[in-house]
N, C-alpha and C positions, 0 to 999 in steps of 0.2 A: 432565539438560538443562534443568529446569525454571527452575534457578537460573545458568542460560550467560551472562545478561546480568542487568546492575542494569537494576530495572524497577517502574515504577508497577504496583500492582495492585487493584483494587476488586473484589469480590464483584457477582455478578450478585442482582439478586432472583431469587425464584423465578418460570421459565421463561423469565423474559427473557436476552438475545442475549448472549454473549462479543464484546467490542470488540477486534482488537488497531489499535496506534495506531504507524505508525511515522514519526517528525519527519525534515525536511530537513538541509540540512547546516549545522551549529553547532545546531542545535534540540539539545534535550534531550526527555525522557520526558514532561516535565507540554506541551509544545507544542497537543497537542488533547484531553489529556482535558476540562477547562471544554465545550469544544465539543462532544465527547460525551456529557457528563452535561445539559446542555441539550435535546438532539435526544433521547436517549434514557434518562431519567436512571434506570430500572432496572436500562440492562446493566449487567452486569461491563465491565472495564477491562484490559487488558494492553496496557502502553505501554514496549518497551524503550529502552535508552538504547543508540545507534551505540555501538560497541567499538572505531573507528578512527579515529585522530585525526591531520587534515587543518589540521598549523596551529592544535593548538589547539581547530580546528571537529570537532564529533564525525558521524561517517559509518558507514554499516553497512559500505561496502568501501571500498577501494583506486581511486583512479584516479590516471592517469599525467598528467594534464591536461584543460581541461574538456571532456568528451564524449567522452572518452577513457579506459574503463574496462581495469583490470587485471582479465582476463577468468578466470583462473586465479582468486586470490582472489576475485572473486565467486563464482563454483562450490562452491569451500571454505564461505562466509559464508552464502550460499543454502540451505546442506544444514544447517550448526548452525541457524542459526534457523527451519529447518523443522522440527528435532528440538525447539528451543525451545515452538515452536506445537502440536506434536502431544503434547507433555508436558502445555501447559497444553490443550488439547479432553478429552484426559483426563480431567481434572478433573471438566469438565464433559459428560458424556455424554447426547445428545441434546438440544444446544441449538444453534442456532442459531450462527453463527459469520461475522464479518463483518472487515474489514480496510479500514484506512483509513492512505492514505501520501502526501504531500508532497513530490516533487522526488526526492533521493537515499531517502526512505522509501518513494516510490511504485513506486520502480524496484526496490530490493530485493523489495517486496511483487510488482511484478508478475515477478520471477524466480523466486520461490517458486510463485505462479502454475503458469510454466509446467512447471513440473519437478511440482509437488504441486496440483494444481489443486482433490484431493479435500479440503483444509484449508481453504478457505473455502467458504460460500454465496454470497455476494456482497463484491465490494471495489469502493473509491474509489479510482481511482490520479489524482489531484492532479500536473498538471504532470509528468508521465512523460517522459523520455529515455530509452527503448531505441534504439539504435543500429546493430544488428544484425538479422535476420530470424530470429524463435525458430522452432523445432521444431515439428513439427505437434501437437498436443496433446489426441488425444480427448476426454481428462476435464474439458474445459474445456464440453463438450457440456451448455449449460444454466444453466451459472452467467451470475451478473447481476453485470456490469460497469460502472462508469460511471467516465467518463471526464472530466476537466475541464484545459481549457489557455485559453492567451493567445493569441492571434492574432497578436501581434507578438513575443513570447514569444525575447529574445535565446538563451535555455539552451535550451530545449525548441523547435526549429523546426517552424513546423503540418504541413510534409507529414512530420514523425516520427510526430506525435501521431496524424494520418488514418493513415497505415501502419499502427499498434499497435490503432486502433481496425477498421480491417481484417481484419489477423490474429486478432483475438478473434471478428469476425465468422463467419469461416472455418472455423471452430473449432467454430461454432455455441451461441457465449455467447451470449445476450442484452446487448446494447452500448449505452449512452446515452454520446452526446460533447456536454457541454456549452462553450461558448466565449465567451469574450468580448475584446473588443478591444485589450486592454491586453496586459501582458507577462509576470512570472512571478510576478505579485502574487499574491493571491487574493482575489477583488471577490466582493460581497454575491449576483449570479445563482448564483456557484459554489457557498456556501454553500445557498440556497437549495432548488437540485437536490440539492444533498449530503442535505440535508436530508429533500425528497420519496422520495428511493433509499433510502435506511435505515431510513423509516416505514415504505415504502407495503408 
């Protein structure tokens, strides 16, 4: 599983965090490592590259139209790159473990989430579309979640985003929702936060 997807990889230094990184749609693999290696330039790095291609545009899964996921393949897509991620913590046993995802990245990430919740310590989900009401999720009890969207956000509507940041509430994650006015960009506050949640 280690090798399921073509994928950036950088070695952590010693004791520092495993990064995984996963990009939006047409993004590729190098998308945020720069921006990891700034914020954090000890961790390791694992940055797969989508396996689905949308037009061309590379995507972790399937959908039938926008906000319209092929609910089947994700299930299938969810479960390899959950076998992907638990190959590469291997690697690295007892370090820290974080996740950072972007639109169609943040959504795969937070599906992994709810099915696996024990493979991260904390994740970014970046402009998240879930669409659906997930599962109840004990194992989510404690992890540190942050959350960032657009307020006007045409792909990601804000009462999806408050929903999602609800549901992880629920859950009794720890939840940070950052926001700003704009739409599905990612503006300098987001970064910022991104920034505070991954140091602190």
């Amino acid at each position: 599983m280690i090798n399921s997807y073509e994928a950036y990889r950088k070695e952590p230094a010693a004791g520092a965090p495993l990064v995984f990184t996963f990009h939006g749609t047409g993004g590729n693999e190098f998308q945020f490592t720069k921006l990891v290696g700034e914020i954090l330039p000890d961790a390791g790095i694992v940055s797969p590259r989508g396996d689905v291609s949308e037009f061309g545009a590379q995507r972790f899964f399937r959908r039938t139209g926008e906000g319209v996921y092929d609910m089947d393949d994700l299930t299938l897509r969810t479960e390899k790159m959950a076998g992907f991620i638990t190959a590469h913590k291997a690697q690295y046993p007892d370090r820290a473990v974080y996740g950072l995802g972007y639109s169609n990245g943040a959504n795969i990430l937070a599906s992994v989430l709810f099915k696996h919740p024990e493979l991260f310590d904390r994740a970014a989900l970046m402009h998240p579309l879930i669409p659906w009401t997930p599962e109840p999720q004990a194992g989510l009890k404690g992890r540190r979640i942050l959350i960032t969207a657009g307020e006007r956000d045409p792909i990601c509507p804000l009462p999806l985003t408050q929903a999602l940041a609800g549901y992880f509430t629920q859950q009794e994650a720890t939840v940070e929702l950052s926001l700003h006015s704009g739409g599905h960009e990612i503006r300098q506050n987001e970064l910022s936060d991104l920034q505070a949640f991954l140091t602190r």
